[in-house]
PAZA-558108 format. One record per residue (C-alpha): residue number from 0; residue in three letters; y, z, x. Coordinates in Angstrom, 3 decimals. Example, Ala and Ser with C-alpha at 12.3 -4.5 7.8 and 13.67 -1.06 7.14 Angstrom:
<sites>
  nr rest        Y        Z        X
   0  ala   -4.500    7.800   12.300
   1  ser   -1.060    7.140   13.670
</sites>
This chain:
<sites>
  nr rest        Y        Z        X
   0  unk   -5.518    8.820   14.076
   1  unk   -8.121   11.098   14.439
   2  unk  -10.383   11.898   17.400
   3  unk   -9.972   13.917   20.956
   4  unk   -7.969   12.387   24.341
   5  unk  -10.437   10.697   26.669
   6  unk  -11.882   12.816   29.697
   7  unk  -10.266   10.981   32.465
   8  unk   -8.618   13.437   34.662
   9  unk   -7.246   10.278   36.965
  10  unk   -3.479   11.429   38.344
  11  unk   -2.773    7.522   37.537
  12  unk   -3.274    8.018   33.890
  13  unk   -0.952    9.232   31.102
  14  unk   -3.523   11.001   28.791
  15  unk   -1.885   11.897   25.525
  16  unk   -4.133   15.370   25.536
  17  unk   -3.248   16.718   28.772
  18  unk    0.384   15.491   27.835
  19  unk    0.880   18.245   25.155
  20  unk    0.961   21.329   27.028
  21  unk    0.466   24.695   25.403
  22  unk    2.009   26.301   22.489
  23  unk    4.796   28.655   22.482
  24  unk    5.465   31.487   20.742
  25  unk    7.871   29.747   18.652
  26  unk    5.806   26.841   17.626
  27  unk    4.037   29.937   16.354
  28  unk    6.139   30.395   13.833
  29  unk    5.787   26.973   12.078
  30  unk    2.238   27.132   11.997
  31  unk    2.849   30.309   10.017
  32  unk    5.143   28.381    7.266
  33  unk    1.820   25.832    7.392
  34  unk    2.511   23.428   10.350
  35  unk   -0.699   22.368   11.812
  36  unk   -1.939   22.657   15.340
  37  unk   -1.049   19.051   17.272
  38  unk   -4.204   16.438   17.883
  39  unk   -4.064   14.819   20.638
  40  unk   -4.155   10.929   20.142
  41  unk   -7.179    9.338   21.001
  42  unk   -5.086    6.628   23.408
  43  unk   -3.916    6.652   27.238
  44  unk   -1.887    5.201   28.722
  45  unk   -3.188    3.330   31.980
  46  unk   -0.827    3.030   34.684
  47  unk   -0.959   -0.335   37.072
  48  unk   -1.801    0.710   39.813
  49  unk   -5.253    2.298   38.258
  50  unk   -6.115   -0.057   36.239
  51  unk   -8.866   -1.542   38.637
  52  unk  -10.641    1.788   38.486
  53  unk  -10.340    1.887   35.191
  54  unk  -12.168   -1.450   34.731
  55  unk  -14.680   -0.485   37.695
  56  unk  -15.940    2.280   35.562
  57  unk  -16.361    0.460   32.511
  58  unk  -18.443   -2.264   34.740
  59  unk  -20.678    0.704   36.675
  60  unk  -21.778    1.821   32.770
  61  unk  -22.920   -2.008   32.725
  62  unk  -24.154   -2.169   35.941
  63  unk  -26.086    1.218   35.897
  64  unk  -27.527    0.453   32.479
  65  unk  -29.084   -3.243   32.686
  66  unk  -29.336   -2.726   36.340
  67  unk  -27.117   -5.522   37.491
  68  unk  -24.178   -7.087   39.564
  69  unk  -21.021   -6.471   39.371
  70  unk  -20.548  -10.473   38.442
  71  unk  -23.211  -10.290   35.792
  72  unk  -21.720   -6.950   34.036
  73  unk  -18.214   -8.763   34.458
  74  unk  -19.579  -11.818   32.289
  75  unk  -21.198   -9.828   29.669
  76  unk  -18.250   -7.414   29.533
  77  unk  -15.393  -10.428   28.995
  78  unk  -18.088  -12.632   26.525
  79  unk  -17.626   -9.551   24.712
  80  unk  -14.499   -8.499   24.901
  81  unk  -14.757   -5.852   27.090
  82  unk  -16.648   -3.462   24.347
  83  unk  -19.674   -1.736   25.835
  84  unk  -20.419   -0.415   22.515
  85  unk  -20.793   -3.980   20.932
  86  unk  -22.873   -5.045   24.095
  87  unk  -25.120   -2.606   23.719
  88  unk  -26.064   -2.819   20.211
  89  unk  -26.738   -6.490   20.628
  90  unk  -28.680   -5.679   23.506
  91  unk  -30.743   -3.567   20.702
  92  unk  -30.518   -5.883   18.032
  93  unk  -31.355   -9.405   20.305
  94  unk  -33.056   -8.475   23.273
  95  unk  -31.857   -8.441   26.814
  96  unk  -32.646  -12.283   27.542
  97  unk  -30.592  -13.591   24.533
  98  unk  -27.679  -11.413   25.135
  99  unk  -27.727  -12.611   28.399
 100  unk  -28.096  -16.195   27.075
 101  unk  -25.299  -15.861   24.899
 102  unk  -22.784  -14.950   27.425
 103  unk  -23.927  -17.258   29.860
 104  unk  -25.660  -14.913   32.456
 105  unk  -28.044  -16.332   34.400
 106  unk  -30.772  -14.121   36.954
 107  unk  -33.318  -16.071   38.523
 108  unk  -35.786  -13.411   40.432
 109  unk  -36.514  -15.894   43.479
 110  unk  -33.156  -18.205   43.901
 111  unk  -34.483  -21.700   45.520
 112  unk  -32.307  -21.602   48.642
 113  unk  -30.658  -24.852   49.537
 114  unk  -33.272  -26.623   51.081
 115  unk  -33.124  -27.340   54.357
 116  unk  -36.259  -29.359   55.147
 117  unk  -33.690  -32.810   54.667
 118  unk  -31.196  -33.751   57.315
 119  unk  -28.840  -34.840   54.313
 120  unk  -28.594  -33.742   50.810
 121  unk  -26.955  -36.003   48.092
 122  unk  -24.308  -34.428   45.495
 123  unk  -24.859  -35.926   42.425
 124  unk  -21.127  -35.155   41.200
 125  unk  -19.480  -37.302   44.344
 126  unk  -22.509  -39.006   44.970
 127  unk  -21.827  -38.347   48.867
 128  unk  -24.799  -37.622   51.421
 129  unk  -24.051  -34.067   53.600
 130  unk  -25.747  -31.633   55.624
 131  unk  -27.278  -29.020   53.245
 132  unk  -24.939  -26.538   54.697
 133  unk  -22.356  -28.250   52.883
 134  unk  -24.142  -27.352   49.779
 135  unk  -24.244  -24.301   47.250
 136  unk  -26.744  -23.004   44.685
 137  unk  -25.524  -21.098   41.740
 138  unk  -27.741  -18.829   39.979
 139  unk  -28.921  -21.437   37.455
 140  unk  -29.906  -23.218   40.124
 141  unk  -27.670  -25.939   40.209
 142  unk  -26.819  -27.613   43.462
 143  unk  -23.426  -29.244   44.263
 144  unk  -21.391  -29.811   47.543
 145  unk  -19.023  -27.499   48.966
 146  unk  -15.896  -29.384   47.771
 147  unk  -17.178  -30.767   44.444
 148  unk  -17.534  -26.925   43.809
 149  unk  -13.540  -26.189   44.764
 150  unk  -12.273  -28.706   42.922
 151  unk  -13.897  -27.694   40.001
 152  unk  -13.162  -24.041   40.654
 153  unk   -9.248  -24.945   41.380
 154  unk   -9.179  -27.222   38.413
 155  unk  -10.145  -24.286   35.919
 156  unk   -8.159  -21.423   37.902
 157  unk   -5.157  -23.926   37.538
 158  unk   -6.501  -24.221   33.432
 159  unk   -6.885  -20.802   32.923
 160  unk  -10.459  -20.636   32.751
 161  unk  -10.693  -17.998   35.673
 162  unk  -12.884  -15.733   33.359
 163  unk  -15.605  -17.994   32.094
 164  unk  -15.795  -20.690   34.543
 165  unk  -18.875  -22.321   33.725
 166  unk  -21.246  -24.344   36.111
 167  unk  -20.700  -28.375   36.647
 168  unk  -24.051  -29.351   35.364
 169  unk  -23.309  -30.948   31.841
 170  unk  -25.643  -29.411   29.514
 171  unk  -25.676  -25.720   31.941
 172  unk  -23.567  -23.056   30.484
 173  unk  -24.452  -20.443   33.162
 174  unk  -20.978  -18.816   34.460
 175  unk  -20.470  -19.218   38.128
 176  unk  -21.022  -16.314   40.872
 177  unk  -17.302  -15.197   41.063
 178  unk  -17.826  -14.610   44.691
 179  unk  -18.635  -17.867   45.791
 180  unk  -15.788  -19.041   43.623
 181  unk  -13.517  -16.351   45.700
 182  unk  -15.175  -17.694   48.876
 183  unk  -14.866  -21.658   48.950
 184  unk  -11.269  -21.671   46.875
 185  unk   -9.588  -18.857   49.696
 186  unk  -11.083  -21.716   52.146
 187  unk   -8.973  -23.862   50.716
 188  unk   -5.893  -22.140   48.726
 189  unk   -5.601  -18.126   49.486
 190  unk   -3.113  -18.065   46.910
 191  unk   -4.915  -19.638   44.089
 192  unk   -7.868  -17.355   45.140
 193  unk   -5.777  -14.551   44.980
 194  unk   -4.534  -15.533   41.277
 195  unk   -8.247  -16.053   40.523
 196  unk   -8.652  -12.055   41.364
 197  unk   -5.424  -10.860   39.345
 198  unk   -6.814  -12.994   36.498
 199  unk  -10.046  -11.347   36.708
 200  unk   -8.414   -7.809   36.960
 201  unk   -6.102   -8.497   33.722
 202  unk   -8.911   -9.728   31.680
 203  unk   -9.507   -6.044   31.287
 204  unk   -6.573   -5.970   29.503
 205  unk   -5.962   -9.669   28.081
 206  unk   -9.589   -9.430   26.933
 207  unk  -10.003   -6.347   25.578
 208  unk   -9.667   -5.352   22.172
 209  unk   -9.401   -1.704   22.845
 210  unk   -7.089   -1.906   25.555
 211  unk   -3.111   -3.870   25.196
 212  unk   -0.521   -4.112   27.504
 213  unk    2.902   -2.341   26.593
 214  unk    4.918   -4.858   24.943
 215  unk    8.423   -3.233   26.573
 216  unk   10.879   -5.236   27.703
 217  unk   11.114   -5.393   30.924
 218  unk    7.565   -4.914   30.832
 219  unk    7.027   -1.517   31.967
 220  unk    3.446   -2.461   33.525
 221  unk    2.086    0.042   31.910
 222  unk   -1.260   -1.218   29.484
 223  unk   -2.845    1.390   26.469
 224  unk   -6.410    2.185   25.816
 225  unk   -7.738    3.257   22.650
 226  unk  -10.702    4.755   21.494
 227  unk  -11.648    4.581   17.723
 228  unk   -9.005    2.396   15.123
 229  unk   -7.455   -0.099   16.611
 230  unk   -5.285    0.668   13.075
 231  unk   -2.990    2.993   14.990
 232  unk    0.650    3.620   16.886
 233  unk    0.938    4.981   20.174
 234  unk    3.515    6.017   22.899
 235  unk    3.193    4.381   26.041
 236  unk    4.533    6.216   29.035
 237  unk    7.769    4.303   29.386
 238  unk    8.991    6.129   25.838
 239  unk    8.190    2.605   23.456
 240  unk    6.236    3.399   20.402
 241  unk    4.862    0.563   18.765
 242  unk    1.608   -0.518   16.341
 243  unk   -1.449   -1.201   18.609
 244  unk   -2.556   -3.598   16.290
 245  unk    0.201   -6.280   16.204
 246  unk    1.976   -5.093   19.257
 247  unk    5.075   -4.662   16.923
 248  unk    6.979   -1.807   16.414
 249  unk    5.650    0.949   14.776
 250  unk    6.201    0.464   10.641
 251  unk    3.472    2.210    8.917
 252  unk    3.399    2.469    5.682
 253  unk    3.597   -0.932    5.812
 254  unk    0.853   -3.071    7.154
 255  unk    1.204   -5.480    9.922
 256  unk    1.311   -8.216    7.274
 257  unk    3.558   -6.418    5.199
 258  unk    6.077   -5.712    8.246
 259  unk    6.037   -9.507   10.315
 260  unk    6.750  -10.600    6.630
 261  unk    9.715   -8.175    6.256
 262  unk   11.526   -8.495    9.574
 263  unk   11.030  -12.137    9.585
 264  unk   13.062  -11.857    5.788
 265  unk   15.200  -10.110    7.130
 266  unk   16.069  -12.227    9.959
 267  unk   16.068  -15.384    8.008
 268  unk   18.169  -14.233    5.087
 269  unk   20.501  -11.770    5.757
 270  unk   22.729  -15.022    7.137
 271  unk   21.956  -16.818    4.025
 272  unk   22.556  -13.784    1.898
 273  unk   25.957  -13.711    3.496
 274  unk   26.531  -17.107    2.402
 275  unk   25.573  -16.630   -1.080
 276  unk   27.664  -13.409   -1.797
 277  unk   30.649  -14.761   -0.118
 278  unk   30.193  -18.641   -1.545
 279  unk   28.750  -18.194   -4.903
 280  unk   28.871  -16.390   -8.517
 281  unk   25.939  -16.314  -10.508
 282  unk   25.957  -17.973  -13.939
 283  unk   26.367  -16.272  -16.977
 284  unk   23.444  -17.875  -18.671
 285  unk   20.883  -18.722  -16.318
 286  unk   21.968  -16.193  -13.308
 287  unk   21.647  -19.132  -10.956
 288  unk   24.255  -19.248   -8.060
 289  unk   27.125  -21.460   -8.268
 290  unk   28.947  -22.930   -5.947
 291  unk   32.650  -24.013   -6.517
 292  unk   33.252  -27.192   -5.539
 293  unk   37.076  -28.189   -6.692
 294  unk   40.189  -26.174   -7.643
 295  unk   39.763  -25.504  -10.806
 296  unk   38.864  -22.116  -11.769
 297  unk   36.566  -23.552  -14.941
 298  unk   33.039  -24.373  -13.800
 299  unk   30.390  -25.716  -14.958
 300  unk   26.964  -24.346  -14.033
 301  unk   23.804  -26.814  -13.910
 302  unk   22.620  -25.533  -16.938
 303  unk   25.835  -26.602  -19.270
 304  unk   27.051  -23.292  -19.353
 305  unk   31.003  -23.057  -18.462
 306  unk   32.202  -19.953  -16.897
 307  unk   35.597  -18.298  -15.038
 308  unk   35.318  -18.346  -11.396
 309  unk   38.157  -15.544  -11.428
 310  unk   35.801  -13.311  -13.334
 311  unk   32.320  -14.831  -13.394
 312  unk   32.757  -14.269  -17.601
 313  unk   31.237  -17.422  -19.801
 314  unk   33.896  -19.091  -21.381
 315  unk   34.119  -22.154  -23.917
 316  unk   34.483  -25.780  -21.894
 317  unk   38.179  -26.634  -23.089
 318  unk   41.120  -25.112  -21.126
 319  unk   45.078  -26.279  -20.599
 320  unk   47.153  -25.680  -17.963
 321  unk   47.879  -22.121  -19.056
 322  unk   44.762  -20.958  -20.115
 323  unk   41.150  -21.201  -20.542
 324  unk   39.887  -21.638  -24.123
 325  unk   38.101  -18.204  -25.180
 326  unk   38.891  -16.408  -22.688
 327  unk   40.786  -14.156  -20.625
 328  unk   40.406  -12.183  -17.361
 329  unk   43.935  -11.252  -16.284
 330  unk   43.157   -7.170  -17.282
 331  unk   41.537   -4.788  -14.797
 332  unk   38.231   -3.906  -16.509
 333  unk   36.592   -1.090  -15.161
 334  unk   32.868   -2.391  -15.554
 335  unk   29.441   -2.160  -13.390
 336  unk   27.827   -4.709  -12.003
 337  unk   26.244   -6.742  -14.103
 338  unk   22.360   -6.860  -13.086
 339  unk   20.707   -9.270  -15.486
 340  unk   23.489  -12.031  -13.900
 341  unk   22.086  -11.761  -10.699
 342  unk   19.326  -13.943   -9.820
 343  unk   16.031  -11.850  -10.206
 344  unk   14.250  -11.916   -6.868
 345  unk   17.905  -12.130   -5.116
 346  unk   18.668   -8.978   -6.518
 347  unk   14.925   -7.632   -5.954
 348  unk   15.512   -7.682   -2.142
 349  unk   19.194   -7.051   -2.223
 350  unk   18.054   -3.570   -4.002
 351  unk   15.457   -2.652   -0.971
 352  unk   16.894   -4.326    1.530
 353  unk   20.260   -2.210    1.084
 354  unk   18.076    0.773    1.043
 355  unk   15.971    0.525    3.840
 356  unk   18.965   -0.455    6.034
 357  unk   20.898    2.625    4.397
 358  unk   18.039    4.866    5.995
 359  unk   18.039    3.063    9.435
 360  unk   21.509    3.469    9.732
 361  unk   21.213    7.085    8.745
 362  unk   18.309    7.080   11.370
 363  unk   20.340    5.908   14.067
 364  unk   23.618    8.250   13.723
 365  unk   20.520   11.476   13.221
 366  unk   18.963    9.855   16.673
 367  unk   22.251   10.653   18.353
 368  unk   22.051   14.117   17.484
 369  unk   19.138   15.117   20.055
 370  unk   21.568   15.260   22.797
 371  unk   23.983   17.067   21.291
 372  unk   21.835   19.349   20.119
 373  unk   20.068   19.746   23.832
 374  unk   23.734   20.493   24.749
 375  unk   24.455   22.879   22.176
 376  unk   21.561   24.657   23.396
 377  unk   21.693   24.904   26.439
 378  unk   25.551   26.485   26.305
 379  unk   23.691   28.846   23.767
 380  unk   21.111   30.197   26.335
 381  unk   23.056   30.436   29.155
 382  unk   25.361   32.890   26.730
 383  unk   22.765   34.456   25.751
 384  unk   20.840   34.808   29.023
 385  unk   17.867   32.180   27.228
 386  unk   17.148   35.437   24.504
 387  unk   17.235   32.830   21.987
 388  unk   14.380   30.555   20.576
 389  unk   15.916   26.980   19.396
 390  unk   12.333   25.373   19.303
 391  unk   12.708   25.234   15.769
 392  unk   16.173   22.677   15.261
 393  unk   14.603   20.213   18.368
 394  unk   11.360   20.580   16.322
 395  unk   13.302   20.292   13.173
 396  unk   14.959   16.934   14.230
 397  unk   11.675   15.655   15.063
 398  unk   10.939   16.078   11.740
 399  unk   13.871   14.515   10.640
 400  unk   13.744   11.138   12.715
 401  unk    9.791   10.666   12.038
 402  unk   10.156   11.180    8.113
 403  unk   13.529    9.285    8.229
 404  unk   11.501    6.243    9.625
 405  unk    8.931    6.396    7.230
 406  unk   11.404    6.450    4.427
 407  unk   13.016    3.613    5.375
 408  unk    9.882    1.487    5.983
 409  unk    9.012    2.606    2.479
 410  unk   11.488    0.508    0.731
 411  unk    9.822   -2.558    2.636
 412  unk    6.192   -1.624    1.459
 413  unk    7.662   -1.271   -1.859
 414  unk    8.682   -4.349   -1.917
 415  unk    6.123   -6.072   -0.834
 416  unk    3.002   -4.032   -2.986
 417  unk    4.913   -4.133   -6.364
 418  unk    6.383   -7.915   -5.979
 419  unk    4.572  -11.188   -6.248
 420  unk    4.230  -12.419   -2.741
 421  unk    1.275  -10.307   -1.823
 422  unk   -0.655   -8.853   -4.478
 423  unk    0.566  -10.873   -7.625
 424  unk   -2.865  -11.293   -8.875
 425  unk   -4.417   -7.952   -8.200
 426  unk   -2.465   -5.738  -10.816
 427  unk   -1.882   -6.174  -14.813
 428  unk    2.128   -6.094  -15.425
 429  unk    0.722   -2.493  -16.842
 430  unk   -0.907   -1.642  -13.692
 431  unk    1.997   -2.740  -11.389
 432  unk    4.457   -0.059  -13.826
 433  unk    2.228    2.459  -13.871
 434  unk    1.328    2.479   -9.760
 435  unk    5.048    1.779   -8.693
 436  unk    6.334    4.981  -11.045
 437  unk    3.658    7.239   -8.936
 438  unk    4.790    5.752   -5.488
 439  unk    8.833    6.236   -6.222
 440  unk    8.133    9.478   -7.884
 441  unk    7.044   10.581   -4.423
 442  unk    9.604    8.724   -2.800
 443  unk   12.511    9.651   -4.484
 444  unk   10.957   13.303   -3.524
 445  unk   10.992   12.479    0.443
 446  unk   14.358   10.937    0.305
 447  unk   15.559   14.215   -1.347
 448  unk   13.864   16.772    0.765
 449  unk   14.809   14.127    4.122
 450  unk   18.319   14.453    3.088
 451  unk   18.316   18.391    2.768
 452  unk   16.905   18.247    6.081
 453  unk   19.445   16.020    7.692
 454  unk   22.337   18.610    5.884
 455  unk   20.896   21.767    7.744
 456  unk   19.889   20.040   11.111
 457  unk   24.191   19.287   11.008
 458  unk   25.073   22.858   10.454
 459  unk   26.757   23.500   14.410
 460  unk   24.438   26.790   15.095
 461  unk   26.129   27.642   18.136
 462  unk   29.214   27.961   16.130
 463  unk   27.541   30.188   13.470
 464  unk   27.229   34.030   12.691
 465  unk   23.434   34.992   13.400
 466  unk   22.485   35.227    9.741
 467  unk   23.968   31.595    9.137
 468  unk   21.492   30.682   12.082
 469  unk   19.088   32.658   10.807
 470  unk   19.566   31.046    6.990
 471  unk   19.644   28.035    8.582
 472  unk   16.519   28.089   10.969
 473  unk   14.727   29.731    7.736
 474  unk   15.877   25.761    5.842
 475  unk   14.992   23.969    8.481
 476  unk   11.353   25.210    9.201
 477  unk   10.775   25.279    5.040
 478  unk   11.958   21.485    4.796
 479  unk   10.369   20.024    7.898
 480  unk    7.064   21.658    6.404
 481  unk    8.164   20.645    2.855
 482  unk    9.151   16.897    4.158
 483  unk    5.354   17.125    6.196
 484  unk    3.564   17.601    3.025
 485  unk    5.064   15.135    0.398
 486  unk    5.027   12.238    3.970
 487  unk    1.176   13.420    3.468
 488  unk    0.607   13.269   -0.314
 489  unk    2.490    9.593   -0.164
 490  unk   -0.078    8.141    2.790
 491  unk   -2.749    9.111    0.697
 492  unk   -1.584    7.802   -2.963
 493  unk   -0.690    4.383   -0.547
 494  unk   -4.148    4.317    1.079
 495  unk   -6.414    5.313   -2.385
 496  unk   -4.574    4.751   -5.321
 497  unk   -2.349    1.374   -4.199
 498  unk   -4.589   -0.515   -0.912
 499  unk   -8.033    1.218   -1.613
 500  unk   -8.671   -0.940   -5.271
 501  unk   -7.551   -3.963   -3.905
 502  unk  -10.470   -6.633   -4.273
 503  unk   -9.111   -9.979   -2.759
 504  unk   -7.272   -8.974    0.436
 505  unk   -7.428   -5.583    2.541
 506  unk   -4.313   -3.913    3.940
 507  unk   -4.722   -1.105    6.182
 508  unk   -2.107    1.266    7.542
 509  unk   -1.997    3.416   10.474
 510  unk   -2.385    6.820    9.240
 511  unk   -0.225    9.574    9.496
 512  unk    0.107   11.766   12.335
 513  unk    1.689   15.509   11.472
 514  unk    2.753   16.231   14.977
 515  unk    6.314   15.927   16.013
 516  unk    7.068   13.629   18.825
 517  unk   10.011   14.338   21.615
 518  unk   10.718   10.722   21.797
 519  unk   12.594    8.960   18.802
 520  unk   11.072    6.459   16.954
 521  unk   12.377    2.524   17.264
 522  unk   13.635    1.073   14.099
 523  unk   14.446   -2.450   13.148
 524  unk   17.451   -3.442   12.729
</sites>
């Protein structure tokens, strides 16, 4: 994700740039061995308690630009999803008057006052004769009686409508002045009038495509803002990293289709596969399962073809009481599993499924490490009297955890870009061999160089002579630049050479992001 922090200096906001801090010496030493200098993320994280500022500012830009109310700029912001950038270029492209039609704003230089000339007025909603000041104009112009008005207002606060709530005239889509509605429903309810502000406050958020709440749970109350690709992950404050797009947990280099198709999978058939491996054989012939449904050990599979249940071996259909005809499975045969019995697409995602669960296990025993490693540095320094630099195995780890994640997501994209569920009719069978040998080339490459990594980030330093730490730091800082690179070279063969020719559907990724991170990444598991 490229692009600078934003310039907010506000003490109530988290910005990622300000966040980083300055280099040390140490960190020196890996931009020698070709570690690049962090960039800050172009997100922040707004806390609660400033996040009516931070919608005040965007509406002043509004305000100060078309020279307007606050309830106007409100309108036009929420109609369009709170992107100033969008408003103004169809300000450009349309005109002021039809954006302003569009979104339902309505200024009227001279408002007709309620007139007052009459004794009584009659609403035409409750058809009712009052004094006129019982009576309220809007700024279409449209006339209606003090409580016709708060019913309607309480009616669409109580729907959900708080944002856009439009005026009673039937063919008028002019938005109502949100300060009368404030005015004649506190009359009447304070608390629904109070809702009717916190709805108006959150559509900042629940409106806005560039800004999300965190999706922690318990909700953390703290929301993100993001300036450029909404394609990206981010850290909020409260230590969750997730996918700004989908609000899911962060699983590039799959895409958000690719992952909420995986972890549903995975969720829906890792009972079934259960049931299967523990229930079934495959048959001999057609690989379908079997299930055994009597005493015998002969069965017979769908298909005609007889088989052992003992050993899963075909067999011919006559047996006696001592044996079965053709065959016989009493001797210990020391044989591999036989792939071409297994149903196809059951073995398919039995083969990545095993691995990308083998990595997130891996990723969660390496995840415990970071306090023990804290630990074993800090006894370390205080020995030393804090001579010693250990930036480089806490930087190292890093390293480890982000490329361990991305490994294991791997096996998920994999599955999905080379199978049939996705992209069946994108490829020629030639074209599918020929693009999955380039991706595993450079996976098998990661997983290699991830698990040298995970082998010297072990080795107990504080236990070590200093040229064992100093062989070891040397590994460490060559792999987690080594591990950098090839994490690099795989995001761009997955974003040109497998998404970019794709013609019928587009898949896009968040990109990858060189800088370690102190907090470890959330897998699913």
């Amino acid at each position: 994700m490229a692009g600078s922090g934003t310039s907010d200096t506000d003490d109530d906001c988290y910005d990622t740039e300000s966040s980083n801090g300055t280099e040390s010496d140490a960190e020196g030493c890996f931009l020698d061995y070709g570690f690049q200098p962090q960039i800050a993320p172009s997100y922040q994280v707004i806390m609660k308690e400033s996040l009516l500022e931070a919608q005040t500012q965007d509406l002043c830009k509004v305000m100060d630009m078309l020279t307007l109310r606050e309830q106007h700029a409100r309108t036009l912001l929420i109609y369009h999803r709170w992107d100033i950038e969008r408003l103004f270029a169809v300000l450009v492209d349309k005109g002021r008057d039809q954006l302003f039609s569009e979104a339902g704003v309505t200024i009227l230089e001279h408002k007709n006052p309620v007139s007052l000339q009459f004794s009584q007025l009659t609403c035409n909603i409750c058809i009712e004769d009052m004094s006129p000041d019982e009576f309220t104009s809007m700024d279409c112009g449209h006339c209606f009686c003090n409580k016709c008005w708060t019913e309607h207002f309480i009616v669409k606060i109580n729907e959900g409508q708080s944002k856009r709530i439009r005026c009673m005239e039937y063919t008028c889509k002019a938005i109502c002045d949100e300060a009368v509605v404030r005015k004649l429903v506190n009359e009447k309810h304070p608390d629904i009038a109070e809702r009717f502000d916190r709805f108006l406050l959150e559509s900042f958020i629940e409106d806005n495509s560039k800004v999300k709440w965190c999706p922690s749970i318990p909700h953390c109350g703290y929301a993100i803002r993001v300036e450029g690709d909404p394609c990206c992950e981010v850290e909020c404050a409260c230590g969750l990293q997730f996918c700004f797009k989908c609000s899911l947990e962060t699983h590039s280099p799959c895409s958000c289709m690719m992952w909420d198709l995986w972890s549903k999978k995975c969720l829906k058939e890792s009972e079934a596969m259960k049931w299967i491996i523990v229930n079934t054989k495959p048959c001999p012939k057609c690989h379908k399962p079997v299930e055994k449904n009597g005493g015998c050990n002969l069965v017979t599979c769908v298909c005609g073809q007889p088989f052992c249940w003992v050993c899963g071996g075909a067999t011919g259909f006559d047996h006696t009481y001592s044996r079965i005809i053709g065959h016989t499975c009493g001797r210990y045969k020391e044989d591999s599993i036989n792939k071409a019995r297994v149903d196809k697409e059951i073995y398919r995602y039995m083969h990545y499924n095993s691995r990308y669960q083998a990595h997130t296990d891996s990723f969660d025993i390496e995840r415990k490490l970071k306090e023990t490693i804290q630990n074993k540095i800090s006894v370390s320094e205080t020995n030393d009297s804090g001579s010693k630099d250990y930036s480089w195995i806490t930087n190292g780890l890093d390293r480890l955890l982000r490329c361990r994640r991305i490994l294991s997501y791997s096996y998920a994209f994999a599955y999905y870009m080379f199978g049939n569920d996705l992209f069946k009719d994108e490829m020629t069978r030639k074209e599918r061999e020929m693009k999955m040998n380039l991706f595993e080339d450079q996976q098998q490459q990661l997983e290699a160089n991830v698990e040298r990594l995970s082998k010297y980030i072990g080795v107990p330093f504080n236990q070590s002579s200093m040229d064992k730490v100093w062989a070891t730091r040397m590994q460490v800082i060559n792999l987690s630049v080594v591990t950098d690179q090839i994490c690099k070279k795989m995001y761009e063969c997955i974003e040109n050479d497998l998404l970019g020719p794709l013609q019928t559907v587009t898949h896009n990724i968040a990109p990858y992001k060189s800088n370690t991170d102190d907090r470890p990444w959330l897998l699913l598991k």
